[in-house]
C-alpha positions as CSV (number, residue, x, y, z in Angstrom):
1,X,-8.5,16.8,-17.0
2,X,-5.4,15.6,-18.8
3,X,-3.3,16.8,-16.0
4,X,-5.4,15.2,-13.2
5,X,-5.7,12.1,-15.5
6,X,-1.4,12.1,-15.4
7,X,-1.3,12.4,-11.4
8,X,-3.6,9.5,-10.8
9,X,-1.3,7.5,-13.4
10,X,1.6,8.2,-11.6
11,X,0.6,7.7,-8.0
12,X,-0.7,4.6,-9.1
13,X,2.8,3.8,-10.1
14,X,4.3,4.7,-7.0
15,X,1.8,2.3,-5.0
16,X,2.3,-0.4,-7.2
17,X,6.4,-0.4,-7.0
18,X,5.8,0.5,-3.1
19,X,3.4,-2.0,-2.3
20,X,4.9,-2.7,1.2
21,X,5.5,0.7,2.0
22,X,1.9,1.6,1.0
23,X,0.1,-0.9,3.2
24,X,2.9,0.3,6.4
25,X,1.6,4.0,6.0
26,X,-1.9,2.9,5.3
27,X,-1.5,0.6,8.8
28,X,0.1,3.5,10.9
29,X,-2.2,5.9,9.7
30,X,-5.2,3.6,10.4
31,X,-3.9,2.7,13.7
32,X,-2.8,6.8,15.1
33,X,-6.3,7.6,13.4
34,X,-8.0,4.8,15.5
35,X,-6.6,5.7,18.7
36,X,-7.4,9.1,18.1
37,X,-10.9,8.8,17.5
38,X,-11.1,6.4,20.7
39,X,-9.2,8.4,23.0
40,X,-11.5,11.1,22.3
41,X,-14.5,8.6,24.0
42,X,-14.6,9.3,27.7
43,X,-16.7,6.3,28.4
44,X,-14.4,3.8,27.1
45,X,-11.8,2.2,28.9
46,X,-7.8,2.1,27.8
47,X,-8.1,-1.6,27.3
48,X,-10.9,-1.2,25.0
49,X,-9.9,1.8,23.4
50,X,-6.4,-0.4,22.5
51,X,-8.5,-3.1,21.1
52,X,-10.6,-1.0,18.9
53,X,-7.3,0.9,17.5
54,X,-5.8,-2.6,17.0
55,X,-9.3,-4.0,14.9
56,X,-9.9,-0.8,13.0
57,X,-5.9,-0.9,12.0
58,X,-6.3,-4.5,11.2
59,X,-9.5,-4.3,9.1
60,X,-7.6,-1.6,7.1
61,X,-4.6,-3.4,6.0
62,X,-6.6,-6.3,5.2
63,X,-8.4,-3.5,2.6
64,X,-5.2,-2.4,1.7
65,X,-3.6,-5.9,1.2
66,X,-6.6,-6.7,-1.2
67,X,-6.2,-3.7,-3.1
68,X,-3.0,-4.4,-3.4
69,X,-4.0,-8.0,-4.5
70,X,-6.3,-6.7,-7.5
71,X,-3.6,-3.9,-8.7
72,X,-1.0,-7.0,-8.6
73,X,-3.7,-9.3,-10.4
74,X,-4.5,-6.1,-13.2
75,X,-0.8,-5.4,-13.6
76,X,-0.3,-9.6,-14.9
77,X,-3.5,-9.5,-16.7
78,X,-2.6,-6.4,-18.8
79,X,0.9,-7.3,-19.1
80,X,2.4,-4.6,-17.3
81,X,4.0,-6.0,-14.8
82,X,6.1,-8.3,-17.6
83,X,7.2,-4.6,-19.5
84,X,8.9,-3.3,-15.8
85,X,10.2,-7.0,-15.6
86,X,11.9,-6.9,-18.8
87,X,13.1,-3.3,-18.1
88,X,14.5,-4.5,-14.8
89,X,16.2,-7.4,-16.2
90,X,17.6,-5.3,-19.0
91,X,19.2,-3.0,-16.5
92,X,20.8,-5.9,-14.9
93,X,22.6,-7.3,-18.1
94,X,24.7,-3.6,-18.1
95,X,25.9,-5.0,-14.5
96,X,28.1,-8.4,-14.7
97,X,29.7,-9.9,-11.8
98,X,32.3,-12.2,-11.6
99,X,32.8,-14.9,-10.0
C-alpha cells in the first residue's frame, strides 16, 4: 500500500512540473482515440467524423486544463508550490552572471 501510495505521489509530481506537457499528451491521445472510435462508424461521414474527433479532443483538454487548475490552486493553498519556489531560486543564487 506504502509502495502504491509513493507512485501516485510521484506521478503527481511529474504532472504538476509538466503541466503543459500533460495536457499536449492528454489532447493527442484524446484526439487519435476520437478518430479512432469514429472511423470505426460506417454511417458517419469524414466531415462529421473530423468534427467529433475535434469536440471530444476539445472537451478533454478543457478537463485537463481544470485539473490542472485545482492541482495549481492545492499546490498555493498548501504551500507547496512556494517550497519548489524557494528551491528553484536557491539553485539560481549558485549561478551569477555578469553583466
Amino acid at each position: 500500500m506504502s509502495e502504491e501510495k509513493g507512485k501516485i505521489v510521484s506521478m503527481r509530481e511529474w504532472v504538476v512540473d509538466h503541466k503543459l506537457r500533460t495536457v499536449g499528451c492528454l489532447w493527442l491521445s484524446g484526439i487519435t482515440g476520437s478518430i479512432a472510435y469514429n472511423w470505426s462508424q460506417p454511417n458517419m461521414k469524414t466531415s462529421v467524423k473530423i468534427i467529433h474527433a475535434r469536440l471530444h479532443a476539445q472537451a478533454l483538454t478543457l478537463a485537463a486544463l481544470t485539473g490542472a487548475a485545482v492541482v495549481e490552486y492545492y499546490d498555493n493553498i498548501s504551500g507547496a508550490k512556494g517550497e519548489r519556489v524557494a528551491k528553484f531560486l536557491s539553485l539560481g543564487e549558485h549561478h551569477h552572471h555578469k553583466d
